[in-house]
C-alpha positions as CSV (number, residue, x, y, z in Angstrom):
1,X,267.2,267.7,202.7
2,X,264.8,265.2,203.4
3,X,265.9,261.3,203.1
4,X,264.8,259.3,200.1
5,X,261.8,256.8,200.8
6,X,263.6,253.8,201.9
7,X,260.4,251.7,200.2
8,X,261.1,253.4,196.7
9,X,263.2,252.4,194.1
10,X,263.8,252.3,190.6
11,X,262.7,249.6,188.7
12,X,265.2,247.8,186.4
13,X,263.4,246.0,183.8
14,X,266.0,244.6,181.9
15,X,266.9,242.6,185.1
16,X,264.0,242.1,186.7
17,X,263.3,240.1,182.4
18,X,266.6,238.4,182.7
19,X,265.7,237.4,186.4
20,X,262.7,235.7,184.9
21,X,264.1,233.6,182.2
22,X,266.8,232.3,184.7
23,X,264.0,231.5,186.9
24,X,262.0,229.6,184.9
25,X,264.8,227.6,183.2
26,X,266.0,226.7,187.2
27,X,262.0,225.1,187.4
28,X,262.7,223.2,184.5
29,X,260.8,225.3,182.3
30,X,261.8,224.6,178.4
31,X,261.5,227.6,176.1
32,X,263.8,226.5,173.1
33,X,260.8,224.7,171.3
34,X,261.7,224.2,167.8
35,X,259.1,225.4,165.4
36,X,258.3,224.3,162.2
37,X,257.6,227.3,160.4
38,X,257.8,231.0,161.5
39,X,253.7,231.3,161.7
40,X,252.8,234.1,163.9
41,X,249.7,232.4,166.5
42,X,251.0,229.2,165.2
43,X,254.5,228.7,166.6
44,X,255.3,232.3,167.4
45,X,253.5,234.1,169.8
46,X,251.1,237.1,167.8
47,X,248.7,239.8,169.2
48,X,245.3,238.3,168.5
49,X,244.3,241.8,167.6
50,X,246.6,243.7,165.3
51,X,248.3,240.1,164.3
52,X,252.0,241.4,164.7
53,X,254.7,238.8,165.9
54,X,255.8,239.7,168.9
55,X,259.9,240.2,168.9
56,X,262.9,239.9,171.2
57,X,262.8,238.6,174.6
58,X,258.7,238.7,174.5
59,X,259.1,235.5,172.5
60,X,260.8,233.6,175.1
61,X,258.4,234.8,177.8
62,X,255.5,234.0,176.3
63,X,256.6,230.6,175.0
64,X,257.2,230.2,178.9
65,X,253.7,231.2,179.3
66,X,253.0,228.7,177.2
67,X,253.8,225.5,179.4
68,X,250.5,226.5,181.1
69,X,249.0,224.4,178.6
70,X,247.6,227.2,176.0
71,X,246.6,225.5,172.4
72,X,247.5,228.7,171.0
73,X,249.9,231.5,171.4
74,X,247.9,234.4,170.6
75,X,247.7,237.5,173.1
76,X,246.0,240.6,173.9
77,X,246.1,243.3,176.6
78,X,242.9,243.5,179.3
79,X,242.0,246.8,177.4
80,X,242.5,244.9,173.9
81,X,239.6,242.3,175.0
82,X,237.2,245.2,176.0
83,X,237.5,247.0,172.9
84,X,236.8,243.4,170.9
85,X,233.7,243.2,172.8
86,X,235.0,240.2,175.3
87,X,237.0,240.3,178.8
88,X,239.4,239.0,180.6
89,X,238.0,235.8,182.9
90,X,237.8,237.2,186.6
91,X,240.8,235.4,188.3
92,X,242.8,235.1,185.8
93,X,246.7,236.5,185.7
94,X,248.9,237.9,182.6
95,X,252.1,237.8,181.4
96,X,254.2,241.0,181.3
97,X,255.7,241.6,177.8
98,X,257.9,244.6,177.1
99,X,257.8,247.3,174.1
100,X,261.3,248.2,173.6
101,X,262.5,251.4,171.3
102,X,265.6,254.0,171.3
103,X,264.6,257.7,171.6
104,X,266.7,260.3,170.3
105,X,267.7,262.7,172.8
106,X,270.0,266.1,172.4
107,X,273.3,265.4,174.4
108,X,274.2,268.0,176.4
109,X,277.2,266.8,177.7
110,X,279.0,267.3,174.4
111,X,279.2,270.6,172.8
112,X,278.1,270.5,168.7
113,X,281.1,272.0,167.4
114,X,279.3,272.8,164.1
115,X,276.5,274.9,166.0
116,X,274.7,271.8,165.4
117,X,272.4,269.6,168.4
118,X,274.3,266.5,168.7
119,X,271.5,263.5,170.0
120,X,272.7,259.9,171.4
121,X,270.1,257.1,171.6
122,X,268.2,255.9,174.8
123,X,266.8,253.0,175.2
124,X,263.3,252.8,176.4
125,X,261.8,249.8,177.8
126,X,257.7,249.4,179.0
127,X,256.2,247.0,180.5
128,X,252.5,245.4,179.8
129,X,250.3,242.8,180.4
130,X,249.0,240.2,178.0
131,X,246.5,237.6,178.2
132,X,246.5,234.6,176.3
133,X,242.9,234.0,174.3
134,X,242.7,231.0,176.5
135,X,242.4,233.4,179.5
136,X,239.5,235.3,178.0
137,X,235.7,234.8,177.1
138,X,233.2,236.9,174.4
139,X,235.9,237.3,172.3
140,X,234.9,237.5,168.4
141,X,235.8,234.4,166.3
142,X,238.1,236.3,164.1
143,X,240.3,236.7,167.1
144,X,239.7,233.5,169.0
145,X,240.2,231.5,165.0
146,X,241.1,233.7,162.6
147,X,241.3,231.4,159.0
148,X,243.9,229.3,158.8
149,X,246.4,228.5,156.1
150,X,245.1,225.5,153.6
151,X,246.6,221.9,154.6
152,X,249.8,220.5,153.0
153,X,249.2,217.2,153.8
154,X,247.2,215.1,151.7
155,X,247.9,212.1,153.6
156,X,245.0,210.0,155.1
157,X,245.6,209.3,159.1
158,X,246.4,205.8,159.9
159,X,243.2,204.6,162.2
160,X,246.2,201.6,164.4
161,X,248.6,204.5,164.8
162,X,245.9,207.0,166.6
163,X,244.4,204.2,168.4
164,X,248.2,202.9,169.8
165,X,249.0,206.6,170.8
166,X,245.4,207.4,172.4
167,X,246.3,203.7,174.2
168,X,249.5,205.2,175.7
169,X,247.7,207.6,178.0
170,X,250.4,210.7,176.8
171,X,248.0,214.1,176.9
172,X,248.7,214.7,173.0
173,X,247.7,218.5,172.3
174,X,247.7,219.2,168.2
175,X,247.5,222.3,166.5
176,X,249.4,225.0,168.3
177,X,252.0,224.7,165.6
178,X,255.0,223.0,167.8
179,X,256.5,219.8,168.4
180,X,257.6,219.9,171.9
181,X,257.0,217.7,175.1
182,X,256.3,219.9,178.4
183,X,257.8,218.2,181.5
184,X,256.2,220.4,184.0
185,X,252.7,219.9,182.6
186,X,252.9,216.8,181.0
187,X,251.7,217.0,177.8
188,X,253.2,217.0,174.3
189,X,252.2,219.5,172.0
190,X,252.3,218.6,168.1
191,X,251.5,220.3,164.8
192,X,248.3,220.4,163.3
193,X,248.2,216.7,161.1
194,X,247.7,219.0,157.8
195,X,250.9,221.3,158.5
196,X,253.1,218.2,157.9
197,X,254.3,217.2,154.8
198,X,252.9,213.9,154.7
199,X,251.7,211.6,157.7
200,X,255.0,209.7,158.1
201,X,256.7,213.1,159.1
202,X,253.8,213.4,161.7
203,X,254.1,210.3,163.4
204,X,257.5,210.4,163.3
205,X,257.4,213.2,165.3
206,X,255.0,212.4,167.5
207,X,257.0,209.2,168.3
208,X,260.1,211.1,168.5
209,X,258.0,213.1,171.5
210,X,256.8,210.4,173.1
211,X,260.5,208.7,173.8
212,X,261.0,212.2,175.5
213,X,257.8,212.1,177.5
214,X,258.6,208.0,178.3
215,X,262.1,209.6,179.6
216,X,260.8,211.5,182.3
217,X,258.4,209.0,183.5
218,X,261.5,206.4,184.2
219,X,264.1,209.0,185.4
220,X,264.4,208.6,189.1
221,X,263.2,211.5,191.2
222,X,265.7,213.2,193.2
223,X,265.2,213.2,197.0
């Protein structure tokens, strides 16, 4: 009987997902952003193709994904961005998401005492890649900016506040459709102005953001 290929073995994807959430949150990574609103490619990650909301532990990756700075999170496979006429930018690298489902299978293990097949449930886990929209070019504009969702704020913006905020320096990102500040990339990512009630909630919030980012500036580094 020959020896099994020392190189070879079987991939276990459930750990190999867990391994990279631990990972991450050991870097500092923060992927328990509060959204506003359950939006799909506003606060929760969507394919930018068939617009479903991706589920499970693909949220947390991809919000993950998301401290690399992307304004939105809306994703599509290499193939996906072919097939909408664009590509993927040479160079750049996805995100593995996984499509999870149980399969019934006949158990064999157990004789059916009424004649009957008896069948347990498997679960089936595959792996794929996804690109953010960021990450691609040529894409159609119903992908890259599919219509949006009228405002809800009437509110004017107040002219002193934007001009104090833009006189802070802070990287301010608005529209991806969190409130969240990003240690490891430094930036703060807000809500679109109109998605906010009124524009005391918004710059409310962006102050709220800013104490966070002002935090990590005066924390002492460790040696």
């Amino acid at each position: 009987m020959a020896e099994a290929n020392p190189a070879y073995h079987k991939r276990d994807l459930y750990n190999e997902v867990t391994a990279r959430i631990l990972a991450e949150l050991e870097r500092g990574a923060a992927p328990w952003i509060k959204p506003w609103s359950q939006t799909p490619g506003q606060n929760v990650p969507q394919n930018a193709v068939t617009s479903r909301p991706y589920s499970g532990c693909n949220v947390v990756l991809l919000w993950l994904a998301a401290n690399r700075g992307y304004a939105s999170p809306r994703y599509l496979t290499f193939k996906q961005a072919l097939d909408a006429g664009g590509n993927v930018r040479k160079g750049e690298h996805g995100t593995k998401v996984y499509f999870v489902k149980q399969l019934a299978v006949e158990d064999r293990s157990k004789p059916a005492e009424s004649g009957e097949t008896e069948t347990r449930l498997i679960p089936m886990m595959r792996e794929y890649t996804v690109f953010n929209i960021a990450q691609c070019e040529n894409l159609p504009n119903k992908i890259v900016a599919p219509q949006g969702k009228p405002s809800r704020n009437h509110d004017m913006r107040d002219a002193t506040i934007d001009e104090f905020l833009a006189c802070t320096r802070a990287d301010i990102r608005e529209g991806a459709g969190e409130a969240y500040f990003a240690p490891g990339a430094d930036f703060i990512s807000l809500p679109a102005f109109g998605a906010f009630k009124d524009a005391h909630n918004f710059y409310s919030t962006a102050f709220h953001e800013m104490g966070h980012n002002a935090a990590v500036r005066i924390m002492p580094r460790r040696m």
